[in-house]
BAFI-3210 file (N, C-alpha, C; in Angstrom, 3 decimals, decimal comma, padded with zeros to 6 digits):
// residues 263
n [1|2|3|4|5|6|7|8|9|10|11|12|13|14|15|16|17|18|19|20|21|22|23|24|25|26|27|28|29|30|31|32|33|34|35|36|37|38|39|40|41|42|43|44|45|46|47|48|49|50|51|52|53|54|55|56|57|58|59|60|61|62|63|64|65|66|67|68|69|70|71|72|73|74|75|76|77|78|79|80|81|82|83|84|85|86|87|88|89|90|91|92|93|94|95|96|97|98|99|100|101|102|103|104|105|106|107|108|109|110|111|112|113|114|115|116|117|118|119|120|121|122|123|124|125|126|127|128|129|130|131|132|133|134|135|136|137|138|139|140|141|142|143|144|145|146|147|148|149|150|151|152|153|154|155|156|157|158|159|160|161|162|163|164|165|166|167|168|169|170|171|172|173|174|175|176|177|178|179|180|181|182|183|184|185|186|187|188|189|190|191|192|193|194|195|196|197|198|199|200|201|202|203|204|205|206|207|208|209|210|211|212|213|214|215|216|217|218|219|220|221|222|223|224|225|226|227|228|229|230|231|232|233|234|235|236|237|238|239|240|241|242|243|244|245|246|247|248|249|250|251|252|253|254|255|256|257|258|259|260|261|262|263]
n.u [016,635|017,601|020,473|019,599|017,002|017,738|019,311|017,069|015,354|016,642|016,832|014,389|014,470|016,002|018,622|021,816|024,296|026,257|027,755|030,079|030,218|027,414|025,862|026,436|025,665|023,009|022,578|022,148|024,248|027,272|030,343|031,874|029,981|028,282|029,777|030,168|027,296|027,478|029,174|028,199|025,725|027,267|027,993|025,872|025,516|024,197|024,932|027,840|031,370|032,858|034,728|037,434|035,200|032,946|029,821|028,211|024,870|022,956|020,513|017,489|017,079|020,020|020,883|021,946|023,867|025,784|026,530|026,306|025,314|027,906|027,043|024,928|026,704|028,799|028,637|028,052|030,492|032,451|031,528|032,232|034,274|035,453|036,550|036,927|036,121|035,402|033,593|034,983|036,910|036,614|034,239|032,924|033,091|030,929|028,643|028,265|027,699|029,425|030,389|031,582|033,458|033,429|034,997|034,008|035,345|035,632|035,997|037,495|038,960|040,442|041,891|045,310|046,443|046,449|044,192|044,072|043,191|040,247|039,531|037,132|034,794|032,503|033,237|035,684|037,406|039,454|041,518|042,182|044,559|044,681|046,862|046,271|043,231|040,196|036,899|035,802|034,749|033,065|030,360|027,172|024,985|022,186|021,155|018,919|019,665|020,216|022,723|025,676|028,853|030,585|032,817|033,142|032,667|034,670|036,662|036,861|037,341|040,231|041,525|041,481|043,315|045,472|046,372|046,812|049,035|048,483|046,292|046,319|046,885|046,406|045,364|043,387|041,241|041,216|038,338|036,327|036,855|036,131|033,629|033,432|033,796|031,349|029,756|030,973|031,387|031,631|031,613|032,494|035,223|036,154|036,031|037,480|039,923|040,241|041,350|043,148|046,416|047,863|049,293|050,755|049,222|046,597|047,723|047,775|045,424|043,917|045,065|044,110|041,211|041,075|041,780|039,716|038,210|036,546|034,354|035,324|035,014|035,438|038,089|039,637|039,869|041,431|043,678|043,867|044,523|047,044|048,674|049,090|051,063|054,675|054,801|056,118|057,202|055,530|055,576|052,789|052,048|053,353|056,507|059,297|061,547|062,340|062,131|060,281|060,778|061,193|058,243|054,887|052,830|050,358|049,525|051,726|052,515|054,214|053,918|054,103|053,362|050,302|047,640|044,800|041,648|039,146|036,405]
n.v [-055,405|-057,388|-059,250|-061,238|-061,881|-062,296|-064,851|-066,447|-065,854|-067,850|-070,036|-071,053|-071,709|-074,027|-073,482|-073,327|-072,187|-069,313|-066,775|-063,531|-061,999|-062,154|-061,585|-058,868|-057,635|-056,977|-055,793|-052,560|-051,634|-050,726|-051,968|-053,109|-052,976|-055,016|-057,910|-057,210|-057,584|-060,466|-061,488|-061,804|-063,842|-065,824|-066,396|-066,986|-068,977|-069,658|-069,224|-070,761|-069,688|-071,220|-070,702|-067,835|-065,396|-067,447|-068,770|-071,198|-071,915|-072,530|-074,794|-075,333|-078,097|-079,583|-078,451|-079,759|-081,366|-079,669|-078,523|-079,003|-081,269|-082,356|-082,738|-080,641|-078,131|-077,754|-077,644|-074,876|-073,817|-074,382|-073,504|-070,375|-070,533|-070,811|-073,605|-076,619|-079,550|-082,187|-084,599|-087,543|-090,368|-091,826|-089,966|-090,200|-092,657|-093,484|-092,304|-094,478|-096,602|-097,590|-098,111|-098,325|-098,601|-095,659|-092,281|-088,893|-087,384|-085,249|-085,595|-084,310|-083,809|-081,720|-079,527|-078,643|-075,278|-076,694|-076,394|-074,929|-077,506|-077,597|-077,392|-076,647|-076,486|-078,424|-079,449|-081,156|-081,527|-082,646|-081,974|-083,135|-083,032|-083,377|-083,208|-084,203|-083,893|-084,649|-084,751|-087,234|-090,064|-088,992|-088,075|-086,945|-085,869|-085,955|-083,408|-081,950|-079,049|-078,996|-080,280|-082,024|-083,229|-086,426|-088,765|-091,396|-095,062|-096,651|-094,792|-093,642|-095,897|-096,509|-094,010|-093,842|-096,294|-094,688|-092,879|-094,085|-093,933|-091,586|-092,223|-093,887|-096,559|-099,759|-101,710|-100,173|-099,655|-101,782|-103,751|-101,131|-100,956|-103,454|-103,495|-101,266|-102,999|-103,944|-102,033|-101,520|-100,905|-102,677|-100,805|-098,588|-099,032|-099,142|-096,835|-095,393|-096,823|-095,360|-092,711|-091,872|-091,769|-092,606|-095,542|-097,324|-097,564|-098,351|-100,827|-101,294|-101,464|-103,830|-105,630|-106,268|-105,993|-108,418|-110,390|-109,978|-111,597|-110,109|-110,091|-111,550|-109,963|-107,257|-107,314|-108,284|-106,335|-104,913|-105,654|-106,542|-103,718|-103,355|-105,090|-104,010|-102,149|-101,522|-102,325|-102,232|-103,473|-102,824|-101,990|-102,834|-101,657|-098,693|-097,895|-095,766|-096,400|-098,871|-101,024|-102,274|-106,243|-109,335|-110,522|-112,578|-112,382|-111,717|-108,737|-107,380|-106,905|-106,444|-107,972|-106,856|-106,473|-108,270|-108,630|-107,595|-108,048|-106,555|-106,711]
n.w [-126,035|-122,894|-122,316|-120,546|-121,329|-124,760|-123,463|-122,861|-125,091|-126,788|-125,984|-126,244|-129,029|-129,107|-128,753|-127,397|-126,593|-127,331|-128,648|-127,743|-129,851|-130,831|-128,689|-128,474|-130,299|-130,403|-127,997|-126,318|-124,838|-123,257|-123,745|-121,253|-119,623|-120,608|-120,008|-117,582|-117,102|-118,118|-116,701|-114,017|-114,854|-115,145|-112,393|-111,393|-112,248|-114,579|-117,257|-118,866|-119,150|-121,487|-123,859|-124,356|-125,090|-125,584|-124,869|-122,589|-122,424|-119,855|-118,996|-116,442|-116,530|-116,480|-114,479|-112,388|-113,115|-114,042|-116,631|-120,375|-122,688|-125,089|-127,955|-128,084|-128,600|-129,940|-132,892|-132,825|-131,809|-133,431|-135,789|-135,010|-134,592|-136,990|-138,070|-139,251|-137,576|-136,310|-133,941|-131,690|-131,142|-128,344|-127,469|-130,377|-130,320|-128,146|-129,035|-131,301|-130,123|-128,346|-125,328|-124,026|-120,264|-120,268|-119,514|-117,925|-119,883|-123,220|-126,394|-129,281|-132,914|-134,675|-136,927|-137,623|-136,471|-133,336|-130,836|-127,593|-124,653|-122,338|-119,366|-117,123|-114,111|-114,686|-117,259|-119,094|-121,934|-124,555|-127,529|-130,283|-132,779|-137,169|-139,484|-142,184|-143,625|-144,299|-145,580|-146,051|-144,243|-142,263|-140,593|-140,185|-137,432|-135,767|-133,391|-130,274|-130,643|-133,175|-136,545|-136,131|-136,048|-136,860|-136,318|-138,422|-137,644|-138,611|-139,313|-136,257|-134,979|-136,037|-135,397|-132,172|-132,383|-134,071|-132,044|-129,719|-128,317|-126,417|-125,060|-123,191|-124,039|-126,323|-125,242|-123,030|-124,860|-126,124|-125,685|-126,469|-129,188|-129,476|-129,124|-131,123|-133,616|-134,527|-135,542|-137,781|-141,097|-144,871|-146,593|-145,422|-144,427|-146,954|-147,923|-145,914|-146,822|-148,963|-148,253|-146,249|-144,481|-142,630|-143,042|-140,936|-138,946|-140,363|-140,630|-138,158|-137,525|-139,143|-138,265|-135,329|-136,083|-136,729|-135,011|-132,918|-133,976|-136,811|-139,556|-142,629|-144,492|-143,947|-143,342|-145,141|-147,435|-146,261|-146,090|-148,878|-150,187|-148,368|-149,477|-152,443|-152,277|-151,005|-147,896|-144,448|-141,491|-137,924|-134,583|-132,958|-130,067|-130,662|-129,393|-127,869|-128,004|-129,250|-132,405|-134,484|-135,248|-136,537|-137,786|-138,268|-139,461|-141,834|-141,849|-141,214|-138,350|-135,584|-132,900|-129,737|-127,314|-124,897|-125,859|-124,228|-123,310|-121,558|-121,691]
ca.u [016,577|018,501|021,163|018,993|015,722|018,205|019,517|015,685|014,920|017,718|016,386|013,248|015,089|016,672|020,206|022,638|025,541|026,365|029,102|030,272|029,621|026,594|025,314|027,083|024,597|021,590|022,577|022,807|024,716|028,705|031,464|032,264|028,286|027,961|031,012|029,903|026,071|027,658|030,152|026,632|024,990|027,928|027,939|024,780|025,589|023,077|025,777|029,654|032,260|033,292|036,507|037,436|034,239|031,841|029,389|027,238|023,721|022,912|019,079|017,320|017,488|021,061|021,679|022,903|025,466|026,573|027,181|025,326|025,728|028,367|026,091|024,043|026,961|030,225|028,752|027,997|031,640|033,726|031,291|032,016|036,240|035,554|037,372|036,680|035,990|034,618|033,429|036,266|037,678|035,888|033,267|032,192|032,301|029,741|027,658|028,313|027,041|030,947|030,558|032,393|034,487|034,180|034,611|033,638|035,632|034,794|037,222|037,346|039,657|040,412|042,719|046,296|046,839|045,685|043,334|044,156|042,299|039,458|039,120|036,443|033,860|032,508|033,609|036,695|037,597|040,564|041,448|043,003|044,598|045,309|047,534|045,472|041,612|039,087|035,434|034,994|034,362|032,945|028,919|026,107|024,060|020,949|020,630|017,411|020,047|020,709|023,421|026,930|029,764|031,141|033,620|032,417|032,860|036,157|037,198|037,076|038,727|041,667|041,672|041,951|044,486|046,584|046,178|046,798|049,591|048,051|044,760|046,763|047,373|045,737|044,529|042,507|040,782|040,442|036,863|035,361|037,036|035,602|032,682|033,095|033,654|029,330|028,974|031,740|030,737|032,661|031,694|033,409|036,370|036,813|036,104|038,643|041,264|040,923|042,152|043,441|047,465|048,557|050,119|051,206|047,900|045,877|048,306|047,214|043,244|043,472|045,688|043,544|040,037|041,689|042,233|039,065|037,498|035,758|034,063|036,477|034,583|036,367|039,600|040,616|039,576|042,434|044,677|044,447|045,152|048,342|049,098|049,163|052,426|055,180|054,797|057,357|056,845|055,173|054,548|051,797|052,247|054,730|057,637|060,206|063,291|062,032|062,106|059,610|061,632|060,740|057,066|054,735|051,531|050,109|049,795|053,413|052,819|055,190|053,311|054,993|052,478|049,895|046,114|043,610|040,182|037,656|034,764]
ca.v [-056,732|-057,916|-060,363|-062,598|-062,389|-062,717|-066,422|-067,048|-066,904|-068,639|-071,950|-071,689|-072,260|-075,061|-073,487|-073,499|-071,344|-068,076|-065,900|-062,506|-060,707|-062,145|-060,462|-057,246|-057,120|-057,093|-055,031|-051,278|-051,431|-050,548|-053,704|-053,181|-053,479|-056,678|-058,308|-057,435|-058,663|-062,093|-062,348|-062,160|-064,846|-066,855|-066,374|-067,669|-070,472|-069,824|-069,609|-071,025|-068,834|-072,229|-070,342|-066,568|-064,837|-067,752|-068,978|-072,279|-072,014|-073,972|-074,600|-075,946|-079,573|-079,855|-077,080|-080,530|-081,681|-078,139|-078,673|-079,714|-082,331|-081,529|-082,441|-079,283|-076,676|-078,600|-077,335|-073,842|-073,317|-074,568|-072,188|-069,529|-070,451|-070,797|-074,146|-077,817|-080,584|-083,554|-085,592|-088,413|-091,213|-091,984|-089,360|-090,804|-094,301|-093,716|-092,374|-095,880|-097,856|-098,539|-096,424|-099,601|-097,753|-094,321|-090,864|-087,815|-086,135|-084,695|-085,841|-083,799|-083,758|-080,477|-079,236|-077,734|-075,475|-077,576|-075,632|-075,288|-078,402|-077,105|-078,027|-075,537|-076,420|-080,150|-079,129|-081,483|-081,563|-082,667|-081,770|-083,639|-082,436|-084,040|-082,138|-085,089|-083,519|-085,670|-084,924|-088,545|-090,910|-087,870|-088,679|-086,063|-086,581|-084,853|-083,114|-081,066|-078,079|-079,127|-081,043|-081,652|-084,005|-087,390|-089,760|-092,847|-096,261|-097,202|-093,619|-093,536|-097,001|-096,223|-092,572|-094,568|-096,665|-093,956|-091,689|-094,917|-093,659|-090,245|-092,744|-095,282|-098,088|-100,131|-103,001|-099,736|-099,230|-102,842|-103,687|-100,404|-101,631|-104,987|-103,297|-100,601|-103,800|-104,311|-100,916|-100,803|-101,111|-102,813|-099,566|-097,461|-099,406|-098,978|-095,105|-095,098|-096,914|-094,475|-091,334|-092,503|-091,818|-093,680|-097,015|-098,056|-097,549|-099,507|-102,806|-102,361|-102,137|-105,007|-107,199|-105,873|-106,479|-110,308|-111,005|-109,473|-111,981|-109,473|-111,019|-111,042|-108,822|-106,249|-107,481|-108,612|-104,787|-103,860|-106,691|-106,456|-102,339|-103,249|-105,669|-102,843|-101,402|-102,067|-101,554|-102,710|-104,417|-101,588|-102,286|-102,698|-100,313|-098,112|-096,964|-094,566|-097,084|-099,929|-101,324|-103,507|-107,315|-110,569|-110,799|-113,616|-112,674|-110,678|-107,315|-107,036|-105,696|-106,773|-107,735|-106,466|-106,503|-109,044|-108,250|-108,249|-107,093|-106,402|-106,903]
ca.w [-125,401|-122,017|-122,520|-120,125|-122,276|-125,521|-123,862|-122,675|-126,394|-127,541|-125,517|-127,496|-130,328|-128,440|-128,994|-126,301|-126,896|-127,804|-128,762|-127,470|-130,673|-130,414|-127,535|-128,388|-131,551|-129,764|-127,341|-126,785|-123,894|-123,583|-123,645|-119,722|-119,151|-121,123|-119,359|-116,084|-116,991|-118,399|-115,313|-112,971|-115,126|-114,794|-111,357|-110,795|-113,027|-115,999|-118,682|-118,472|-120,339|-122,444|-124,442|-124,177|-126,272|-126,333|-123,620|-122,763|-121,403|-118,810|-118,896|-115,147|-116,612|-116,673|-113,882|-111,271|-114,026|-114,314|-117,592|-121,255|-123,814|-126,221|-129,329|-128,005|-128,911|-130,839|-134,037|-133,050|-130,979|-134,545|-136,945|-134,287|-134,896|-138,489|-137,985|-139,079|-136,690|-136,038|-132,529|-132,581|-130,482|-127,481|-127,591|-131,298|-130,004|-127,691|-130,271|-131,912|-128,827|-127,601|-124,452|-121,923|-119,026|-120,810|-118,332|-118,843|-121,145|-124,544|-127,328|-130,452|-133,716|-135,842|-138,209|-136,697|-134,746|-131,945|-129,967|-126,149|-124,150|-121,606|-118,437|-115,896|-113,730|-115,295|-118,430|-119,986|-123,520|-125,266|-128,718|-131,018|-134,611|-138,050|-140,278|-143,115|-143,745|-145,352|-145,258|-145,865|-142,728|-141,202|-140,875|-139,529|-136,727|-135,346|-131,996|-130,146|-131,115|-134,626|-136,800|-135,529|-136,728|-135,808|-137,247|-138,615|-136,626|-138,690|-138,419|-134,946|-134,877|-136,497|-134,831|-131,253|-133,057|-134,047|-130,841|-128,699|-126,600|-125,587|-124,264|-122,049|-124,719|-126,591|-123,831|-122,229|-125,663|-126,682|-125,467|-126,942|-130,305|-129,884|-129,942|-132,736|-134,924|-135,083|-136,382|-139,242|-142,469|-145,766|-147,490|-144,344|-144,491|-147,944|-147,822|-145,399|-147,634|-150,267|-148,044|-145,290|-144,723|-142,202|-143,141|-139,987|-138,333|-141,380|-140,831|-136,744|-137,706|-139,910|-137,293|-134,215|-136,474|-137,519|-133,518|-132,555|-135,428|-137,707|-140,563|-143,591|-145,572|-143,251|-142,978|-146,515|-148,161|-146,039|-146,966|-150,175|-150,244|-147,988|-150,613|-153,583|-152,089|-149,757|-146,292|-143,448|-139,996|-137,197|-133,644|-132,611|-129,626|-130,570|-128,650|-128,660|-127,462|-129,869|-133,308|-135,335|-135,357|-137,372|-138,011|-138,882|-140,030|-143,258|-141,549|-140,505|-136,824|-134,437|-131,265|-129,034|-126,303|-124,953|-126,079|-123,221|-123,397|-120,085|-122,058]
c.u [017,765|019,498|020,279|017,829|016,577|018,396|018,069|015,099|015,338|016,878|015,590|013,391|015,859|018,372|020,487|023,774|025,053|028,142|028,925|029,755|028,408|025,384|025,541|026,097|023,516|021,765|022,898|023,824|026,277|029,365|031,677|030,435|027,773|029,047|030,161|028,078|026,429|028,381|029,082|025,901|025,740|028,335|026,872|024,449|024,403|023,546|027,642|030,323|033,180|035,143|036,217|036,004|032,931|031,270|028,797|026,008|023,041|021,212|018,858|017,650|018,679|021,868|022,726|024,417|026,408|026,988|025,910|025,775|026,697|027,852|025,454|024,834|028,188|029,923|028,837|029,566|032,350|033,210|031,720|034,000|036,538|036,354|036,716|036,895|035,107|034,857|034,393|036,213|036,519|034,356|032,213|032,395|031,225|028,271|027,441|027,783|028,699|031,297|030,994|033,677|034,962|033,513|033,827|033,933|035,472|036,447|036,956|038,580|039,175|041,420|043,830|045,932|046,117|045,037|043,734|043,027|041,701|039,199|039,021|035,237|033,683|033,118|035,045|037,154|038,963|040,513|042,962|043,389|044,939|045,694|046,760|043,821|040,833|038,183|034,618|035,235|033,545|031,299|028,160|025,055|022,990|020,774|019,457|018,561|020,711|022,081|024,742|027,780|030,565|031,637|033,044|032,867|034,022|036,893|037,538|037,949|039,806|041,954|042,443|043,345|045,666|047,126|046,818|047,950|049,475|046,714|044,912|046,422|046,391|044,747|043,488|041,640|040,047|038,843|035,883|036,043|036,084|034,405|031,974|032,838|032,229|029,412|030,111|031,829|031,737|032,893|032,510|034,690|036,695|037,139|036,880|039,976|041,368|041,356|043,150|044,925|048,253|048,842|049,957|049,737|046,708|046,596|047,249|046,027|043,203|043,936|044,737|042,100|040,417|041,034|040,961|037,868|036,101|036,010|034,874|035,919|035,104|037,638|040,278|040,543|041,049|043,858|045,574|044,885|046,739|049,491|049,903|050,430|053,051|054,822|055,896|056,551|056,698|055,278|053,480|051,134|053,656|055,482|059,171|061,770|063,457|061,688|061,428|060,626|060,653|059,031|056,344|053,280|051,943|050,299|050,695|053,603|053,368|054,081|054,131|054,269|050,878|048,253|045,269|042,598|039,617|036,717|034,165]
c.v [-056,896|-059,053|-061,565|-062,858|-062,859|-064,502|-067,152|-067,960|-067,086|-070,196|-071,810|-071,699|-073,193|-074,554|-072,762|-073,041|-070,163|-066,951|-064,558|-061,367|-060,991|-061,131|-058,709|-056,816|-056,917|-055,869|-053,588|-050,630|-051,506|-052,011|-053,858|-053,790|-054,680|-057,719|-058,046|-058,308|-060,250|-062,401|-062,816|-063,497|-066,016|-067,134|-066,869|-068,889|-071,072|-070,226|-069,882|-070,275|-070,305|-071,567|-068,825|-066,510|-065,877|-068,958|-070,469|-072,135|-073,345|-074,211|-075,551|-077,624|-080,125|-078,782|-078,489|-080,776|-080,309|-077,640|-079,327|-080,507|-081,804|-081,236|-081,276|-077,991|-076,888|-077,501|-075,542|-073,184|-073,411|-073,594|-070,994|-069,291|-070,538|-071,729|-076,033|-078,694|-082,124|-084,413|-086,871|-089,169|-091,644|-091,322|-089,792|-092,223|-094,393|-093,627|-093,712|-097,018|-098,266|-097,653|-097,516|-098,519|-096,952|-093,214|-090,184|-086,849|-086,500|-085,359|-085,345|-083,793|-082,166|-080,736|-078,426|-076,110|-076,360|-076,291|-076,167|-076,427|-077,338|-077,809|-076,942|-076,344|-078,023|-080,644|-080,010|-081,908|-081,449|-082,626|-082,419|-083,192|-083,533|-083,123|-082,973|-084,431|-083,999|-085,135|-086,422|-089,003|-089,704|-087,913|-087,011|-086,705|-085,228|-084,584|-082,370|-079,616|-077,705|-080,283|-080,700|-083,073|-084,885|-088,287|-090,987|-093,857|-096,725|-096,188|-093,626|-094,884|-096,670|-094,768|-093,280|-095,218|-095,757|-093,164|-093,049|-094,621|-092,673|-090,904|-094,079|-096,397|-098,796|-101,113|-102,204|-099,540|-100,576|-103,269|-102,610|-100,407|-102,683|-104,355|-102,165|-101,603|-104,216|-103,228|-100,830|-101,657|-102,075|-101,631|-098,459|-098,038|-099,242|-097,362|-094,674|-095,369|-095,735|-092,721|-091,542|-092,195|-092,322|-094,828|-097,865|-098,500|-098,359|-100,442|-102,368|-101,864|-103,043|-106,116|-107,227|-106,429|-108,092|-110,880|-110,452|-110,209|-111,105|-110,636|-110,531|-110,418|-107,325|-106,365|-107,734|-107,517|-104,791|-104,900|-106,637|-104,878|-102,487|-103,816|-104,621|-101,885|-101,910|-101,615|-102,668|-103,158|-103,143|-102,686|-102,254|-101,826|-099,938|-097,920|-096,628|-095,640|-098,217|-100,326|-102,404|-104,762|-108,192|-110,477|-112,163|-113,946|-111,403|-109,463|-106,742|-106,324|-107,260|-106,828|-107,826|-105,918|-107,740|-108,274|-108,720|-107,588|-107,648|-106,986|-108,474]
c.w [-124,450|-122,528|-121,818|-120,907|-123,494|-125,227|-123,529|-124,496|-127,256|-127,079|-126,114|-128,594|-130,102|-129,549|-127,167|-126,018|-127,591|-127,812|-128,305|-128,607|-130,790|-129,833|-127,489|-129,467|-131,237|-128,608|-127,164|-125,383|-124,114|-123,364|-122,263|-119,743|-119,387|-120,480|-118,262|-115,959|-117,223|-117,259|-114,386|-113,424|-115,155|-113,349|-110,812|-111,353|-114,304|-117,024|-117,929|-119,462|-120,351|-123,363|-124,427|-125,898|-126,540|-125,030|-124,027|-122,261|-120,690|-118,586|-117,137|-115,554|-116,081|-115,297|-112,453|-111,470|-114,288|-115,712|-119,105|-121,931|-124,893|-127,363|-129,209|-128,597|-129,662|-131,981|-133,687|-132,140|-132,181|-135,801|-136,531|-134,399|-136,230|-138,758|-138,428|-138,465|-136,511|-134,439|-132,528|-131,413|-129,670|-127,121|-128,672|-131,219|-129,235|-128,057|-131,294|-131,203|-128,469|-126,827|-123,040|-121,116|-119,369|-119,660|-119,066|-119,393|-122,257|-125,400|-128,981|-131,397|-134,772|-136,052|-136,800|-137,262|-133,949|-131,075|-127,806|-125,117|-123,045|-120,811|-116,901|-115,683|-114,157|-116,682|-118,701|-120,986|-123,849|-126,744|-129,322|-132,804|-135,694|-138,880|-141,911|-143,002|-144,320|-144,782|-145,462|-144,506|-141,793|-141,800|-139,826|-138,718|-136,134|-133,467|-131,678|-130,639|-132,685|-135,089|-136,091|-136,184|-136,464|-136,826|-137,454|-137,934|-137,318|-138,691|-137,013|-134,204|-134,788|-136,174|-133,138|-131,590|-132,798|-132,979|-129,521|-127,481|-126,093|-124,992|-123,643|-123,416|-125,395|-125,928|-123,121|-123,627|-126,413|-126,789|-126,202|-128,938|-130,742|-130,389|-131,000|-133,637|-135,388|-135,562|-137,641|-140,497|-143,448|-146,614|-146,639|-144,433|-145,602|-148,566|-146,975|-145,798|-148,682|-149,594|-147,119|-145,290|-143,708|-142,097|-142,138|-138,974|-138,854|-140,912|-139,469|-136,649|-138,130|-139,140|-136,209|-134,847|-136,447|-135,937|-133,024|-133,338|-135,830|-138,898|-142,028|-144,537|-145,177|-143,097|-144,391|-147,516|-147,302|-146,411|-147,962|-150,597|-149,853|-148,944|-151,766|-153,216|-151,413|-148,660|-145,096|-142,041|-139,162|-136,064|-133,675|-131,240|-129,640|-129,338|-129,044|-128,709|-128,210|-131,202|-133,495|-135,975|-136,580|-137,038|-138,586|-139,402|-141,125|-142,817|-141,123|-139,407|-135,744|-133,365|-130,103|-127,538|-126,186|-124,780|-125,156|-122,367|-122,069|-120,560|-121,751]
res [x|x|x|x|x|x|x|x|x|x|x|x|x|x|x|x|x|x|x|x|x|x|x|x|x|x|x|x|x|x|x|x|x|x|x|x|x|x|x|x|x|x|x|x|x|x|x|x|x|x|x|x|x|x|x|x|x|x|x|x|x|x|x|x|x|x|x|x|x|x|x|x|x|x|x|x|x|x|x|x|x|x|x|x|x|x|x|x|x|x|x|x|x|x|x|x|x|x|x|x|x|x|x|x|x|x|x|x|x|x|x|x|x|x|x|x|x|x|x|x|x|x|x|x|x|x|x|x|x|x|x|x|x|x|x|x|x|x|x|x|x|x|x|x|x|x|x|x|x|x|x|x|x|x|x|x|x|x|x|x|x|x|x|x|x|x|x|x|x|x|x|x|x|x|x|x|x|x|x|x|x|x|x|x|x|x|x|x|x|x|x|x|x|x|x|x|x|x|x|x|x|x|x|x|x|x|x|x|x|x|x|x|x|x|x|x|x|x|x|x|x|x|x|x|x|x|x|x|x|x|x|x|x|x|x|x|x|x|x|x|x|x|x|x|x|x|x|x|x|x|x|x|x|x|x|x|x|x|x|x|x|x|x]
***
């Protein structure tokens, strides 16, 4: 079998990626020969070499965008690194319906090392790590190329949250907050208190949900958790030159900036 009949009938298995060893298994052709056939098919813009060793196929649908849906190949690029991940921030809000004045890059969370960000052709993907791993908040969703993995709607909250000064601030994030708060659960918020390790990041979901009026079946789960220990006064956007002062609500975040949503 050709490498081009191999990705032919790969699409009729509606998969969309492929790896180097892959192709080398199927084939009886030398490593230079397969390299120079995949450089040609990426030259004519069939398949994108996505990370050293592992390709994208580009079917005619998608041949304007240059590019495919990430749900089409996420799962088979992190079985292929032997690496856990999940769709995160901005990418799994839009999967939530909170897709207000989002580009088009990819936003993913794994495990450290941090994986080098990608950016060829239409292709841009940032990767984000947590040295913290839970398989809770982390939900399955269905694509035409199979399952793939996306943080739940108070996950991805409090992911934004925490990430907020690598994604311009919280005021550019507000609005697609406002409207994570319809999709998140009392049972997601509470499956997020029980792993969950950032502190500082729980007070500013529960002050940010308050001011955003979520219904207190969401806001007083986290309340009463903050309650159950001490915790100290945070900003609310951090910075490096600045200390959390006198506070005057329950969730002890310093506002230290003025909240103000597009939406």
């Amino acid at each position: 079998m050709t490498i081009r009949e191999y990705i032919i009938q790969l699409q009729t298995q509606e998969q969309y990626a492929f790896s180097l060893e892959e192709v080398s298994s199927i084939s009886d052709n030398s490593d230079v020969a397969i390299k120079k056939e995949l450089d040609r098919l990426t030259e004519k813009k069939l398949i994108i070499n996505l990370r050293k060793g592992f390709y994208l196929i580009i079917p005619p649908r998608y041949s304007m965008q240059g590019k495919i849906p990430v749900q089409l190949y996420i799962n088979k690029l992190f079985k292929s690194l032997d690496r856990k991940y999940y769709l995160s921030l901005y990418s799994a809000a839009k999967f939530h319906g909170a897709s207000h004045q989002q580009g088009q890059q990819e936003y993913i969370m794994t495990e450290i090392p941090k994986l080098g960000d990608i950016k060829k052709n239409n292709l841009n993907t940032r990767f984000f790590t947590t040295s913290t791993w839970s398989d809770k908040n982390i939900q399955e969703r269905k694509s035409d190329a199979g399952y793939f993995k996306i943080s739940s709607p108070a996950l991805t909250a409090i992911d934004l949250i925490h990430h907020q000064s690598k994604l311009g601030g919280i005021n550019r994030m507000l609005a697609v907050l406002e409207e994570l708060m319809e999709e998140i659960t009392p049972e997601d918020i509470k499956t997020l208190l029980s792993w969950y390790p950032h502190k500082s990041s729980i007070q500013r979901l529960g002050f940010i949900l308050e001011e955003l009026e979520a219904e207190d079946n969401l806001t007083s789960p986290i309340l009463y958790y903050l309650k159950q220990s001490k915790y100290f006064p945070v900003l609310l956007s951090p910075k490096s030159d600045q200390k959390a002062g006198a506070v005057n609500n329950p969730w002890k975040v310093d506002i230290n900036i003025t909240l103000e949503s597009d939406l």
